[in-house]
Each structure stands twice: as structure tokens, then as C-alpha cells.
C-alpha positions in Angstrom: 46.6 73.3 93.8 50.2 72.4 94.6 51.3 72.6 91.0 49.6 76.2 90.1 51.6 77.3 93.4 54.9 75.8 92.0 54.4 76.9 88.6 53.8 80.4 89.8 56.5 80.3 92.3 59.4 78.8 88.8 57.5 82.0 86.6 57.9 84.0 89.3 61.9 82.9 89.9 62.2 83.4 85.8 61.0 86.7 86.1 62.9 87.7 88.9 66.1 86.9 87.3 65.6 88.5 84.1 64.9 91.7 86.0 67.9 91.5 88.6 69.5 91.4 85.2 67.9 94.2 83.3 68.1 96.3 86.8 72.2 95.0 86.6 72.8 96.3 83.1 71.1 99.9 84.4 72.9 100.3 87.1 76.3 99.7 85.3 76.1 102.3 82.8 75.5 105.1 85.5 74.5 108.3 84.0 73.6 106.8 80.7 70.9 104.4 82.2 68.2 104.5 79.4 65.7 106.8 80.8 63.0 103.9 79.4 64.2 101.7 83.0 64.1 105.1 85.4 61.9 103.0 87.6 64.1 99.9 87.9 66.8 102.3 89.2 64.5 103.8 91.9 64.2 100.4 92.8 67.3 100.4 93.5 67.6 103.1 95.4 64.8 101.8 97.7 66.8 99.1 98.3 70.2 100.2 99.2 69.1 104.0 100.5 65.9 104.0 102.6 66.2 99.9 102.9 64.1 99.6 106.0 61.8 102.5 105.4 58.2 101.6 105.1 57.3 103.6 102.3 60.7 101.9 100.6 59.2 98.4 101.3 55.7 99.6 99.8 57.3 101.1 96.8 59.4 98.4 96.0 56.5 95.9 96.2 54.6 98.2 93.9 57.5 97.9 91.3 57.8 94.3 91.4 54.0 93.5 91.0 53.5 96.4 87.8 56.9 94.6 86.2 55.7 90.8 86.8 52.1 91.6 85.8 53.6 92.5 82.9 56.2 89.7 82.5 53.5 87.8 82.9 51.8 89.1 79.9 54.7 89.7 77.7 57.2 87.5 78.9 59.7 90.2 79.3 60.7 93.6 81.6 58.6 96.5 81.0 59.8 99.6 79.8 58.4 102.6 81.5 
């Protein structure tokens, strides 16, 4: 039982890298995001803006479990 956990845990930490990343390269171009990642930049703003706002901390979740589930799937970020 130990290893699943672990080996969901170092997917998990592969994932989450690749779409700090992705959300990284979004952010940077401003304006010109591709509209395709719209949702990694709300993530963003439910982060930095409304950071300790429930509905923030429930939308975030709901971000991160649609783009692992399909990570996990794919192997990489989804594209809305």
C-alpha cells in the first residue's frame, strides 16, 4: 500500500511541475496568453486575488483535479 501512495505522491510531484510551468509560460506573455490555458490563468488569479476565499480554495481544487485526471491519462496539461 505504501508504494501506490508513493508512486501517486512522485506522479502527482511530476504533474505539478509541468503545470507550474505551463501556468509560468501563460502568465508571462500577459495579454497574448493562448486562450486554449484561460483556466490555468484563473487559477492564478484564485491564488494571488481572492487567496483565502472559500470559493477560491474550492475552485482551485477543482482545477487541479480536472488537469491531473487528465495528466494522468495523457501524460501532459490539458488544454481547455
Amino acid at each position: 500500500m505504501k508504494k501506490k501512495k508513493f508512486d501517486e505522491l512522485e506522479t502527482f510531484v511530476k504533474f505539478y511541475l509541468k503545470f507550474l510551468e505551463k501556468l509560468a509560460q501563460q502568465a508571462r506573455k500577459g495579454l497574448d496568453y493562448d486562450p486554449e490555458y484561460r483556466q490555468l490563468l484563473d487559477f492564478q488569479y484564485y491564488i494571488y486575488q481572492t487567496a483565502v476565499a472559500k470559493l477560491s480554495i474550492e475552485k482551485r481544487h477543482e482545477v487541479l483535479e480536472e488537469y491531473f485526471k487528465h495528466y494522468l491519462t495523457t501524460g501532459e496539461i490539458k488544454k481547455d
